[in-house]
GUSEBA-274937 format. One record per residue (C-alpha): residue number from 1; y, x, z. Coordinates in steps of 0.1 Angstrom, whole numbers, plus 5000, padded with zeros to 4 digits. Each point is the difference from the previous one (the first is absolute). Layout:
GUSEBA-274937
<NUM,<Y,X,Z>>,
...
END
This chain:
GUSEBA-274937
<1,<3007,2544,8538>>,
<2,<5017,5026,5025>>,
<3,<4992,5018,5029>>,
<4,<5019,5015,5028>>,
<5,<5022,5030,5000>>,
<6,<4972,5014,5019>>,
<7,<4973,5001,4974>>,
<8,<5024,5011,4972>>,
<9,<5012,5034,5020>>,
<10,<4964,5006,5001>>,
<11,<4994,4995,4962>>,
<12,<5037,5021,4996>>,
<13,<4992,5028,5023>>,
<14,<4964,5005,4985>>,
<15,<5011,5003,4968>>,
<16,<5026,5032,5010>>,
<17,<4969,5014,5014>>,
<18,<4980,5021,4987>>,
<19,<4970,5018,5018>>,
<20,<4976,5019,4980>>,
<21,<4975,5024,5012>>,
<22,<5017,5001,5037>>,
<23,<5005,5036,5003>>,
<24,<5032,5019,5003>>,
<25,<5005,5033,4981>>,
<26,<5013,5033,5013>>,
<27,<5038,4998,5004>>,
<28,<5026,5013,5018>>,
<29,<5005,4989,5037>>,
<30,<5021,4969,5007>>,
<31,<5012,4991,5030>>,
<32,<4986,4963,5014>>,
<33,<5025,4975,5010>>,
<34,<4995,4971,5016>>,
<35,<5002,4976,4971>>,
<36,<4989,5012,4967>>,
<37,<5029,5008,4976>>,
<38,<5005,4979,4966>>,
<39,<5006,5033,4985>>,
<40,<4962,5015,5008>>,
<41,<4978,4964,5000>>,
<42,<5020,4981,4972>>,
<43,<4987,4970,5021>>,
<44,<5032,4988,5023>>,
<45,<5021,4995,4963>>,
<46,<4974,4987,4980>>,
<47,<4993,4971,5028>>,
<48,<5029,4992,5006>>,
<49,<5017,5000,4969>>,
<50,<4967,4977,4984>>,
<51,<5012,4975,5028>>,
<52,<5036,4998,4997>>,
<53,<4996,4997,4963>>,
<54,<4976,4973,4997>>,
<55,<5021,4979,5028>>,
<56,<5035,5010,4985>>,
<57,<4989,4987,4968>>,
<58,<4988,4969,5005>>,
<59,<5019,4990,5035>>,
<60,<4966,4990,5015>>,
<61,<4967,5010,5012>>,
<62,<4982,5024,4970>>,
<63,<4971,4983,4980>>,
<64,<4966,5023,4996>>,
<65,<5001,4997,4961>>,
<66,<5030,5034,5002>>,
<67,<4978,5017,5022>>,
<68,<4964,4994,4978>>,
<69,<5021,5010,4972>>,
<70,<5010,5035,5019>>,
<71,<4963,5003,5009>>,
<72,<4989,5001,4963>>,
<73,<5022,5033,4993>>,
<74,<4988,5021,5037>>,
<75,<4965,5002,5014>>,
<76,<4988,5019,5033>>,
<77,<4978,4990,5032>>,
<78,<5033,4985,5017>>,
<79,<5007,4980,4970>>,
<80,<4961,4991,4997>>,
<81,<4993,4991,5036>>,
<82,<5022,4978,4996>>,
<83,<4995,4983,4969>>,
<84,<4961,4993,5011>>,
<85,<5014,4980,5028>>,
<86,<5026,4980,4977>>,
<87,<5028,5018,5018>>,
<88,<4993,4983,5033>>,
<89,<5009,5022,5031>>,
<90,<4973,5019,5020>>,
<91,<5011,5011,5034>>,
<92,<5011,4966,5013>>,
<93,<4984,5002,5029>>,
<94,<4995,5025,5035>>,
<95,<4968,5007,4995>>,
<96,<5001,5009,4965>>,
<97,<5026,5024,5010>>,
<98,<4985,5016,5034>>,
<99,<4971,5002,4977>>,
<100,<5014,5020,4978>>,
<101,<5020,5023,5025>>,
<102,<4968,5006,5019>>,
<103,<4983,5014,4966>>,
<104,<5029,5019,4991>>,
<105,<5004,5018,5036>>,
<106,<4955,5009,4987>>,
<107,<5015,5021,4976>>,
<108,<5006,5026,5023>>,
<109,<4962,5006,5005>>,
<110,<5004,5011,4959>>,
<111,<5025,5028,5009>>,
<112,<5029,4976,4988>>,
<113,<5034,4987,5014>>,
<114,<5000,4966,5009>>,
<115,<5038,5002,5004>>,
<116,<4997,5011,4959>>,
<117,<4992,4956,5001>>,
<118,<5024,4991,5026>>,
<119,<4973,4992,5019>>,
<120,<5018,4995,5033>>,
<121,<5028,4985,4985>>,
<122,<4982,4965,4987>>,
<123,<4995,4983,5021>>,
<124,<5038,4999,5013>>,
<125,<5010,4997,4967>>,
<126,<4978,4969,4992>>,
<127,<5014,4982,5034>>,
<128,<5038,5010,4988>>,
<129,<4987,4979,4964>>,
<130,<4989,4976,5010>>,
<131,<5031,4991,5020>>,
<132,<5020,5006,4970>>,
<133,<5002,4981,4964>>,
<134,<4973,5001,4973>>,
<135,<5014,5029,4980>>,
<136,<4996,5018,5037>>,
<137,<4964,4989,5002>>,
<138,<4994,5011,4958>>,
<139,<5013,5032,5011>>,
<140,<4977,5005,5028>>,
<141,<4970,4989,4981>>,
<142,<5006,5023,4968>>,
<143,<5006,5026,5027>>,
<144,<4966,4995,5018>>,
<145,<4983,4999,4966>>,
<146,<5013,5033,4991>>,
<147,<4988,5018,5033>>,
<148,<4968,4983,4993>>,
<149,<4997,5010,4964>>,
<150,<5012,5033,5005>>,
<151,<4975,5007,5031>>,
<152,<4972,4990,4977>>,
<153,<5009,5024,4976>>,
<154,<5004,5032,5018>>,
<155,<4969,4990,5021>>,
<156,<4983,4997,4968>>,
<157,<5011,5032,4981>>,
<158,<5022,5015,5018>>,
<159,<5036,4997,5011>>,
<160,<5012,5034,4979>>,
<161,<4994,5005,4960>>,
<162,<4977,5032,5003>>,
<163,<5016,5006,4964>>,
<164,<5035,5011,5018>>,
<165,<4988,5023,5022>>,
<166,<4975,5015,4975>>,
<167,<5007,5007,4961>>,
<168,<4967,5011,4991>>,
<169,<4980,4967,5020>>,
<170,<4977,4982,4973>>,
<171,<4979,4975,5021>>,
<172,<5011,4966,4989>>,
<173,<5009,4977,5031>>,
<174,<4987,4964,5004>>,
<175,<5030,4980,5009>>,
<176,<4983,4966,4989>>,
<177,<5010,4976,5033>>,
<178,<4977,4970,5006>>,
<179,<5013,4971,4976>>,
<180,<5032,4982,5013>>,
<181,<4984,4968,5007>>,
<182,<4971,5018,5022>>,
<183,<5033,5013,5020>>,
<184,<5016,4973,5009>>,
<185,<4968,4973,5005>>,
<186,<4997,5031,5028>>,
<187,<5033,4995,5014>>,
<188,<4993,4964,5001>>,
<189,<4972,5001,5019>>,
<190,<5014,5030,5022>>,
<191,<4970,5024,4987>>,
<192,<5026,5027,5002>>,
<193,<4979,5027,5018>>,
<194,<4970,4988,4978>>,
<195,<5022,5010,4967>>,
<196,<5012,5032,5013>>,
<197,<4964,5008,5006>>,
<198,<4990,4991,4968>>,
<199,<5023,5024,4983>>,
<200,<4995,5036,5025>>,
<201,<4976,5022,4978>>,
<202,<4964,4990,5015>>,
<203,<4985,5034,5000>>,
<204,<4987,5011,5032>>,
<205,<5020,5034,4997>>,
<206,<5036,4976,5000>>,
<207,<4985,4982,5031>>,
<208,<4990,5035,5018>>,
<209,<5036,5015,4992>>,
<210,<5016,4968,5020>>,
<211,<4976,5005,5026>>,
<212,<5011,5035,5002>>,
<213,<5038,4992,4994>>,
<214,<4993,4976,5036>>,
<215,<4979,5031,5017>>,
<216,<5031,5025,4997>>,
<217,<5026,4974,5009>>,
<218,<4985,4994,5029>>,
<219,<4998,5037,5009>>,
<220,<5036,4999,4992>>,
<221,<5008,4976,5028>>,
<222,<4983,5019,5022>>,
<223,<5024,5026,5000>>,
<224,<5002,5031,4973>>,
<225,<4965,5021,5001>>,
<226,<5007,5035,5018>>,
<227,<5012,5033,4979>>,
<228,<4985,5030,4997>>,
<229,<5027,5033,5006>>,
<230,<5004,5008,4963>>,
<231,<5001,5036,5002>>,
<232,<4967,4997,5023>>,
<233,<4971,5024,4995>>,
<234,<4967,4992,4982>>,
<235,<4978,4978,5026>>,
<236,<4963,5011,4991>>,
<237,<4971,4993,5025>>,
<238,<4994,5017,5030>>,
<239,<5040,5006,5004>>,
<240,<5019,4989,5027>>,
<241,<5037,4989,4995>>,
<242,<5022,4971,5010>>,
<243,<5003,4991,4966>>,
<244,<4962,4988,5000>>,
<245,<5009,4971,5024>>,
<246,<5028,4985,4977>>,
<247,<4972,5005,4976>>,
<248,<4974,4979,5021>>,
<249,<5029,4972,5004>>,
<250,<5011,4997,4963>>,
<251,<4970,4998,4990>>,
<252,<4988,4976,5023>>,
<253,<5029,4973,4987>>,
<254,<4980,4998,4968>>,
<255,<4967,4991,5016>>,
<256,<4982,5038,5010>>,
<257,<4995,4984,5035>>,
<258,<4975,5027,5012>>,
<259,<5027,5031,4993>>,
<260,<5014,4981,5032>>,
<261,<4996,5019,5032>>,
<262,<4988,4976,5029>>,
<263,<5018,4997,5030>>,
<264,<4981,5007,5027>>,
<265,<5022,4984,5029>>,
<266,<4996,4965,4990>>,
<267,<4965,5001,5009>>,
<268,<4997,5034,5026>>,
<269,<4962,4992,5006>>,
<270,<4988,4996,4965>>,
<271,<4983,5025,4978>>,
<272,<5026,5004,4972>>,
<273,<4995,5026,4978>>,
<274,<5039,5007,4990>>,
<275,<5007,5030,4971>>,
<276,<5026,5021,5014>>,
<277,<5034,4987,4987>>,
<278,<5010,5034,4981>>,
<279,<4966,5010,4991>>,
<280,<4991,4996,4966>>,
<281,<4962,4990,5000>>,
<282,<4978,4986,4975>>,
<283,<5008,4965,4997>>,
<284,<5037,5009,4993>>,
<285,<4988,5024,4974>>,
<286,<4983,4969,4987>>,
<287,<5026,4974,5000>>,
<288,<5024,5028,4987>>,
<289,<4974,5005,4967>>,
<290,<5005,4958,4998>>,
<291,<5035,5002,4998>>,
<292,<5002,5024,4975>>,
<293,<4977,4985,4977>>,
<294,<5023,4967,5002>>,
<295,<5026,5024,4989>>,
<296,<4985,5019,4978>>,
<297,<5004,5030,5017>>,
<298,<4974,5030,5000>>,
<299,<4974,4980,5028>>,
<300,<4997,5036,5015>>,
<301,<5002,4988,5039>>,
<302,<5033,5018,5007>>,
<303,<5031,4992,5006>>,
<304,<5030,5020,4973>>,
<305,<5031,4995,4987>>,
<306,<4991,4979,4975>>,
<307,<4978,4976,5029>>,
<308,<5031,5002,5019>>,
<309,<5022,4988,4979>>,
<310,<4975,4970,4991>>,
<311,<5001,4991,5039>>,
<312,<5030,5002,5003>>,
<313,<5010,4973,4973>>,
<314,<5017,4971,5017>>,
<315,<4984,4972,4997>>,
<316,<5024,4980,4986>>,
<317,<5000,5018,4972>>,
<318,<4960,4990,4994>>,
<319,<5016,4968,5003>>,
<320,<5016,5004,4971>>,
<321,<4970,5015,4984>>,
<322,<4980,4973,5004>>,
<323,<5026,4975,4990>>,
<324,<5005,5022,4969>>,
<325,<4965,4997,4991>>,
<326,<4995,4959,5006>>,
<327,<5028,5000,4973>>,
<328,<4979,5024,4977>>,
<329,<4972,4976,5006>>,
<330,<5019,4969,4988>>,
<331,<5008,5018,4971>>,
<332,<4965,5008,4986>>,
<333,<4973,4976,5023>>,
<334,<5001,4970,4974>>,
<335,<4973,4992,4976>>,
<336,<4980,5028,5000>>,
<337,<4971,5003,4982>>,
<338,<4967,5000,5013>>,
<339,<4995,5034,4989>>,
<340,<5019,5030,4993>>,
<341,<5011,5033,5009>>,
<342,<5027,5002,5028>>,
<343,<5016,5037,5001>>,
<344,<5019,5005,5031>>,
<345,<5026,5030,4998>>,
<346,<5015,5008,5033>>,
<347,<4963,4994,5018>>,
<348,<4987,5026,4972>>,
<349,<4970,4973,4990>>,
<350,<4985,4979,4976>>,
<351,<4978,4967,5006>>,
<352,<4979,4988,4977>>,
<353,<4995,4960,5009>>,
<354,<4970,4993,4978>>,
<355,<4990,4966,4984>>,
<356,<4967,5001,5025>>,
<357,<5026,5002,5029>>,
<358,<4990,5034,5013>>,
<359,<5031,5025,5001>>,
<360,<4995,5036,4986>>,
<361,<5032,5023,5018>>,
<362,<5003,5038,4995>>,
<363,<5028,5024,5001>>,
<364,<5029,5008,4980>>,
<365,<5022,5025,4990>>,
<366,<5039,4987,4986>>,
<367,<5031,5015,4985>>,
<368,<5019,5021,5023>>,
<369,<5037,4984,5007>>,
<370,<5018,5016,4970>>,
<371,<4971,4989,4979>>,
<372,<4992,4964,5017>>,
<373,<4971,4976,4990>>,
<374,<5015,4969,4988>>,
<375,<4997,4964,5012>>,
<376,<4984,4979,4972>>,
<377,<4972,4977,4991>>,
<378,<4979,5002,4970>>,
<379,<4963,4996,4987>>,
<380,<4973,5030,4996>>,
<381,<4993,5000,4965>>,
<382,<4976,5029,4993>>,
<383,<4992,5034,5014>>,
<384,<5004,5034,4989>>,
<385,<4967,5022,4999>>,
<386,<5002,5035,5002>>,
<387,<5035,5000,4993>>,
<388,<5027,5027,4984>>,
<389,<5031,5002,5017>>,
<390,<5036,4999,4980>>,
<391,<5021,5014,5028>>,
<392,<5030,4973,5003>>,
<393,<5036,5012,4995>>,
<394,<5010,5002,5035>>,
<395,<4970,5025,5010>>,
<396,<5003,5020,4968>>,
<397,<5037,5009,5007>>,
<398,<4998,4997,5036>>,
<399,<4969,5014,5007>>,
<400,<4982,5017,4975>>,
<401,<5026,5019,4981>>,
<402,<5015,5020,5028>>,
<403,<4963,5010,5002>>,
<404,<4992,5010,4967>>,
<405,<5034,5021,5002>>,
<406,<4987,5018,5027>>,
<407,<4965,5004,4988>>,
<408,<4989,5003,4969>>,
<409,<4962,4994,5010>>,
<410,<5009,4972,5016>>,
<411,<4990,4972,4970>>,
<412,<4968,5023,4992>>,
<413,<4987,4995,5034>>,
<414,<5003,4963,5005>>,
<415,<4988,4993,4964>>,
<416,<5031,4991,4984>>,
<417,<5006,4994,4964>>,
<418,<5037,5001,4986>>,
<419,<5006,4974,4967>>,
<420,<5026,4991,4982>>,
<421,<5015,4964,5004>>,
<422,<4973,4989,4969>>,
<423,<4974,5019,5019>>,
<424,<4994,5034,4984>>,
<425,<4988,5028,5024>>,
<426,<5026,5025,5003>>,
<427,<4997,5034,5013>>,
<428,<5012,5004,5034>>,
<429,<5010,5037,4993>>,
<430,<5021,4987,4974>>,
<431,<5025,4975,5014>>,
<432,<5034,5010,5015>>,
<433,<4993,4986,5032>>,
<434,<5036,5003,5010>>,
<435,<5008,4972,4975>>,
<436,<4964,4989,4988>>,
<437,<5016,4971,4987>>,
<438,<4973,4970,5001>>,
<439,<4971,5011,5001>>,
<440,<4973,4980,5017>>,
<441,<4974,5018,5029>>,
<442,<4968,4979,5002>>,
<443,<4969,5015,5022>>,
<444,<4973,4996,4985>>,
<445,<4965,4974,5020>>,
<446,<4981,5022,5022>>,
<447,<4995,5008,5040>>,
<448,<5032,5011,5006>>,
<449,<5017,4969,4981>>,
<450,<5029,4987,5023>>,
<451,<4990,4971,4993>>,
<452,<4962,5007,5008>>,
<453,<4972,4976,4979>>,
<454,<5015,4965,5006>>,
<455,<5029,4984,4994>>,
<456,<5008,4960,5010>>,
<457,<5025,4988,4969>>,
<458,<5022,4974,5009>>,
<459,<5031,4990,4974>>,
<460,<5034,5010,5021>>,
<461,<5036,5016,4986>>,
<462,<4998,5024,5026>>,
<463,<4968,5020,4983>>,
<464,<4983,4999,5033>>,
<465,<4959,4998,5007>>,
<466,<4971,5005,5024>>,
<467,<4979,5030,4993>>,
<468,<4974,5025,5015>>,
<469,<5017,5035,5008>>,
<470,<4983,5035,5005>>,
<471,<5025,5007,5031>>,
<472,<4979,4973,5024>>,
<473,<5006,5022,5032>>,
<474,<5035,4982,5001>>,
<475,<4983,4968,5008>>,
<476,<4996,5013,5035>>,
<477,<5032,4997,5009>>,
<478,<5016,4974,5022>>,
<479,<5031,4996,4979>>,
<480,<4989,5006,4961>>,
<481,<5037,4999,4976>>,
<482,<4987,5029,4981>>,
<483,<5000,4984,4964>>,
<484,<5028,4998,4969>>,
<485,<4999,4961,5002>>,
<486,<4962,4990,4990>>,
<487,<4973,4990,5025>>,
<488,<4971,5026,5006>>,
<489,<4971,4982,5014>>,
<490,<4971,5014,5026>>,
<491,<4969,4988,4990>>,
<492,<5015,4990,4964>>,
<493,<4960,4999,4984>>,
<494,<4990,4976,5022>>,
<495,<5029,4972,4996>>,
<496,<4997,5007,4961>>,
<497,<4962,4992,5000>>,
<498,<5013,4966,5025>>,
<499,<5025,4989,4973>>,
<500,<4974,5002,4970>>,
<501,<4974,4981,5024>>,
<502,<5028,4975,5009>>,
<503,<5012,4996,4967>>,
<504,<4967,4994,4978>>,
<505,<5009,5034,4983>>,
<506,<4962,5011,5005>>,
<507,<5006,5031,4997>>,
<508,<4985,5035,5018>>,
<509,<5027,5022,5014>>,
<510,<4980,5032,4999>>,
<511,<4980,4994,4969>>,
<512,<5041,4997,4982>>,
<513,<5004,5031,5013>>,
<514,<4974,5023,4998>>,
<515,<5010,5011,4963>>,
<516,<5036,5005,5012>>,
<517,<5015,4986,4968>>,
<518,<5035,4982,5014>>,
<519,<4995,4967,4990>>,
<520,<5019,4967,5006>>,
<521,<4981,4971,5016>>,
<522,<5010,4964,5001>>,
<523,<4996,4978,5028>>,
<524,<4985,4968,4989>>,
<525,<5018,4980,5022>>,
<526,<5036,5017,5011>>,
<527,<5003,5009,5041>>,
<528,<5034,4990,5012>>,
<529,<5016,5027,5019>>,
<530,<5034,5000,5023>>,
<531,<5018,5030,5013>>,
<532,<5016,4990,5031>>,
<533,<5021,5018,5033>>,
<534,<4989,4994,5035>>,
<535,<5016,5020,5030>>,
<536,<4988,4979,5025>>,
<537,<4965,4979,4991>>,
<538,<4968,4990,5023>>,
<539,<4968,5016,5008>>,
<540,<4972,4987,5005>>,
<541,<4998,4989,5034>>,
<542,<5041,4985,4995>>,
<543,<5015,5031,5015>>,
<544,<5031,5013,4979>>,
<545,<4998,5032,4985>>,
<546,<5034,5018,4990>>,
<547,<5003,5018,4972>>,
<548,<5030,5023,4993>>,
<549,<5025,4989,4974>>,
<550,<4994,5023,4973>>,
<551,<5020,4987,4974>>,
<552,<5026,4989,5024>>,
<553,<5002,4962,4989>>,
<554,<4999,4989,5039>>,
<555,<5039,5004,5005>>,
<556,<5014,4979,4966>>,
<557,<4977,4973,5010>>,
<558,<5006,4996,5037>>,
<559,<5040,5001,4990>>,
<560,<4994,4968,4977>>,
<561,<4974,4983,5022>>,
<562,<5025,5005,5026>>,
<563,<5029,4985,4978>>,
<564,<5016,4968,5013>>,
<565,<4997,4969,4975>>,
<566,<5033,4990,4993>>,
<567,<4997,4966,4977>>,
<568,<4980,4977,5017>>,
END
């Protein structure tokens, strides 16, 4: 039996294919041309040569049984959309195809490119297919499976490989795509926009992020929000200065609607009550404290350097922010569990989502930028009660030391033991400690403990934890990257008592450590954890709060997000 030269290109052009988790590592920039190159897609040679060598062979029209044998040495989601619908092609019709384009061009509410799909080139190219031959029309359709395939993916989990702009990320991505024949009895019915629903992340914080991504835009195209002078003074209520009514107007674009002074000659005969436009009063100090908590900024009412420069952001570049975080979202918002432990670095918190549904959140302290807190996912095991401390390599040449060098009291007053490598004590007054070779410092349990009474265990390579600390002032800060990499927790007793509860442990926090004996204690059922990087995530009532970049991740990402797709 044959079949037209149509249905064979399909079958040829599937099999040079291959599409795996959708995402596109960090590479150096390539400029876009209008027609894909053979030398970066691989899929212009492979077509066409799988054509002309099937038809130069045998003088007539190629027979499916050279393509099925192909099929059995490459696999992929072209090859297998294709294969569920016995090679048959899928965008024969307008509909199909505006269908398509119209979910495609959707994408941009997701912070992607719908030019990455070719989105606004379809439809033409469908029209100039199907006034050409069947290998023109195979083309197309291969072509408008791609895009779709390829869409799917990065609105799934992402559009860049987190691994290539990250060495040290550890959270496993869920690239599994609906099955192949789910796909394309989609495309058959045109239930395009229902299957790009069905594979967004749907967690209410995704949803709020678009929602805010749609909010800014439409600021944008309303004209750029106002600028503050940069080297303005310090606007504090009570003051008068020019620079407080910029200040009412800015922050009136992002919804403080009462900062906004009235104006009285629309309506001459009414009552208005109308803040002077340079006076800083009350409600500006107000909606001055809101914006800095959304930025994590000291909420002290007045207006700095460090509030200035927040202002003055353009807000294109929250834009980007958001966009930067919907992809962060795709990576991780997947088949959560129903409970674990959620510990978000740049917003300096942790959420506990427990199996009752309630959600326990405190604050956190992370690892400064030279010392960052890693990315990873993992399981708590067991905690640590009334712990020792080894001090890590890092900290013991970096930190400690330097210290003991410049005073000798210094291990004597933090109740630190020096051992050997097999753990004999050593006297501090007898190592060289100018060349102390490898020694070990380890402090022993007790108040002043860095790591306090608790510590959450969870198996990582980057030796990292939750613990209790004795320096909790530090939890008052706004912005809290005070730590060597590992996670101090405010209000640590309380979410250890939570996990035994949660877990069937049955065990009594305070009663394990009353005798202060440091003891390990399992969980009976492990916690899973994930250590994750927001700069951008929802509050509570859907407004964005932006945090700053502390590890500087924002800029890699945006470059890749913002990379043009150059093998569809």
């Amino acid at each position: 039996m044959r079949r037209s030269v149509a249905i064979v290109a399909i079958g040829a052009i599937a099999l040079g294919i291959m599409l795996t988790s959708g995402m596109i590592v960090a590479q150096p920039s390539v400029e876009q041309s209008a027609e894909p190159s053979t030398e970066h897609s691989g899929v212009q040679s492979t077509e066409h040569s799988a054509i002309q060598s099937t038809e130069h062979s045998t003088g007539q029209e190629p027979v499916v049984t050279s393509v099925e044998a192909l099929l059995e040495q490459r696999d992929g989601p072209l090859a297998a959309f294709y294969a569920s619908r016995d090679f048959q092609a899928a965008w024969t019709r307008a509909s199909h195809v505006e269908a398509l384009v119209e979910s495609l061009q959707g994408v941009a509410e997701d912070g992607l490119d719908p030019a990455d799909y070719g989105a606004n080139r379809l439809l033409a190219a469908y029209r100039k297919a199907q006034a050409g031959d069947d290998q023109a029309r195979g083309r197309f359709d291969t072509r408008a499976t791609r895009a779709l395939l390829t869409a799917l993916g990065h609105l799934h989990h992402g559009k860049v490989d987190p691994h290539s702009i990250d060495a040290d990320w550890e959270v496993p991505i869920n690239a599994q795509l609906p099955p192949a024949a789910t796909i394309a009895e989609a495309v058959e019915a045109e239930e395009i926009a229902a299957l790009f629903d069905a594979v967004r992340p749907a967690y209410a914080p995704y949803r709020k992020l678009k929602q805010g991504l749609a909010r800014y835009r439409h600021i944008q195209r309303l004209g750029e929000w106002p600028v503050l002078p940069e080297n303005g003074p310090v606007l504090r209520l009570g003051e008068a200065h020019p620079d407080v009514a910029i200040l009412r107007e800015r922050l009136a674009r992002i919804g403080e609607l009462e900062v906004v002074a009235a104006d009285t000659s629309i309506l001459p005969l009414a009552d208005l009550e109308a803040p002077a436009p340079e006076h800083f009063d009350a409600s500006l100090e107000a909606a001055v404290r809101r914006f800095q908590d959304r930025h994590l900024l000291e909420a002290d009412g007045v207006v700095g350097p460090r509030t200035r420069t927040a202002l003055n952001v353009p807000v294109g570049k929250r834009i980007d922010q958001i966009r930067l975080n919907l992809e962060r979202a795709r990576w991780l918002m997947h088949g959560l569990p129903e409970a674990f432990v959620l510990v978000d670095i740049a917003g300096y918190r942790v959420s506990y989502f427990r199996p009752n549904g309630e959600v326990w959140r405190s604050r956190i302290v992370v690892g400064r930028p030279y010392r960052r807190t890693p990315t990873l996912r993992s399981r708590i095991t067991h905690l640590t009660l009334n712990p020792t401390w080894t001090v890590p390599p890092t900290i013991l040449r970096e930190d400690v030391l330097p210290r003991v060098r410049r005073d000798a009291s210094y291990l004597s007053q933090r109740n630190m033991q020096v051992l050997t490598p097999s753990g004999q004590r050593l006297d501090p007054s007898r190592v060289d400690w100018s060349n102390p070779g490898s020694v070990m410092i380890r402090q022993a349990a007790g108040p002043g403990n860095a790591l306090g009474q608790v510590v959450v265990r969870f198996p990582n390579d980057h030796l990292v934890y939750l613990h209790d600390t004795p320096a909790k002032g530090l939890f008052a800060r706004q912005q809290r990257a005070f730590s060597s990499g590992c996670i101090r927790v405010q209000g640590v007793m309380e979410f250890a008592q939570l996990l035994f509860d949660d877990t069937g442990s049955e065990r009594n926090l305070r009663a394990l450590l009353a005798d202060g004996r440091t003891r390990n204690v399992p969980l009976a059922e492990p916690m899973p954890v994930i250590l994750h990087y927001w700069t951008v995530h929802p509050d509570a009532g859907g407004r964005m709060v932006f945090r700053p970049d502390i590890y500087k991740r924002d800029e890699a990402l945006l470059r890749e997000l913002d990379r043009p797709l150059t093998s569809l």
